[in-house]
C-alpha positions as CSV (number, residue, x, y, z in Angstrom):
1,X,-43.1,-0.4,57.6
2,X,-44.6,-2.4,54.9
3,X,-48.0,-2.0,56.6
4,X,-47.7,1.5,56.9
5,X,-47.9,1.2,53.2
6,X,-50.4,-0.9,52.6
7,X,-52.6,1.6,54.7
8,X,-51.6,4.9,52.7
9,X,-52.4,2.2,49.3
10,X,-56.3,1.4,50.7
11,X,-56.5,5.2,51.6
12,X,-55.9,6.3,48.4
13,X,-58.0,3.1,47.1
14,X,-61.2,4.5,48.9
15,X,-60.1,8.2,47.5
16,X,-60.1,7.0,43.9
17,X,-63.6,5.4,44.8
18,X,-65.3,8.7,45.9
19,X,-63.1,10.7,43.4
20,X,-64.9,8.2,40.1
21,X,-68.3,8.0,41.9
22,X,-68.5,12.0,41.6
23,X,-67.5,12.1,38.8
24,X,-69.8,10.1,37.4
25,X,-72.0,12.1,38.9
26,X,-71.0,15.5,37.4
27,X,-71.0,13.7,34.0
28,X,-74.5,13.0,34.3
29,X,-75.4,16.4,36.2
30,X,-73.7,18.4,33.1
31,X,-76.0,16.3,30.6
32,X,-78.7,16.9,32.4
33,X,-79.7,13.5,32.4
34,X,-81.6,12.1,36.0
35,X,-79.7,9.6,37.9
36,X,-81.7,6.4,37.5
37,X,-80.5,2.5,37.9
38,X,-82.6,0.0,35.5
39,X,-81.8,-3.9,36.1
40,X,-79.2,-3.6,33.8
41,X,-77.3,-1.2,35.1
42,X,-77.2,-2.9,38.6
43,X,-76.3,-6.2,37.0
44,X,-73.1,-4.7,35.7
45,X,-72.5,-2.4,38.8
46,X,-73.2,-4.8,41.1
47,X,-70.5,-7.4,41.1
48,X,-68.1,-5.5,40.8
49,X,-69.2,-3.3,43.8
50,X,-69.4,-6.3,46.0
51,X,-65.9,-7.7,44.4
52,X,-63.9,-4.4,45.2
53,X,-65.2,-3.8,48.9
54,X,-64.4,-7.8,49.5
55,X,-60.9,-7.3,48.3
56,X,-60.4,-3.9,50.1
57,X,-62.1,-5.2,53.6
58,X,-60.2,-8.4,53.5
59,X,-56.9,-6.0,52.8
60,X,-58.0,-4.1,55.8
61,X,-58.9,-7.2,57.9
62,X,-55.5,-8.6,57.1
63,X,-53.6,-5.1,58.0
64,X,-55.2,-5.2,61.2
65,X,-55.0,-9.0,62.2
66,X,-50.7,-8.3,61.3
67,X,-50.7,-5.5,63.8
């Protein structure tokens, strides 16, 4: 049962990522400003992309390897 759970919690984790990356996106699209990444931006975005997708992967990798 408790795995069951874990895999509705990383379903709604990868929901909640799509759900903030458009709306960052309709943010920007309502300014009118133009999507564009400088070397600051990816400096900040970047970790903590690669953070999050390690943590939910090794959460997935673990809910797989229990089964």
């Amino acid at each position: 049962m408790s795995d069951s759970v874990f895999a509705l919690f990383l379903g709604f984790a990868f929901i909640w990522i799509l759900m903030g990356i458009g709306g960052i996106a309709l943010l920007m699209r309502s300014q009118n400003q133009s999507f564009r990444l400088n070397r600051d931006a990816i400096l900040v975005f970047l970790p903590i992309l690669v953070v999050f997708l390690i943590a939910l992967s090794f959460g997935a990798f673990m809910l797989t390897k229990g089964s």
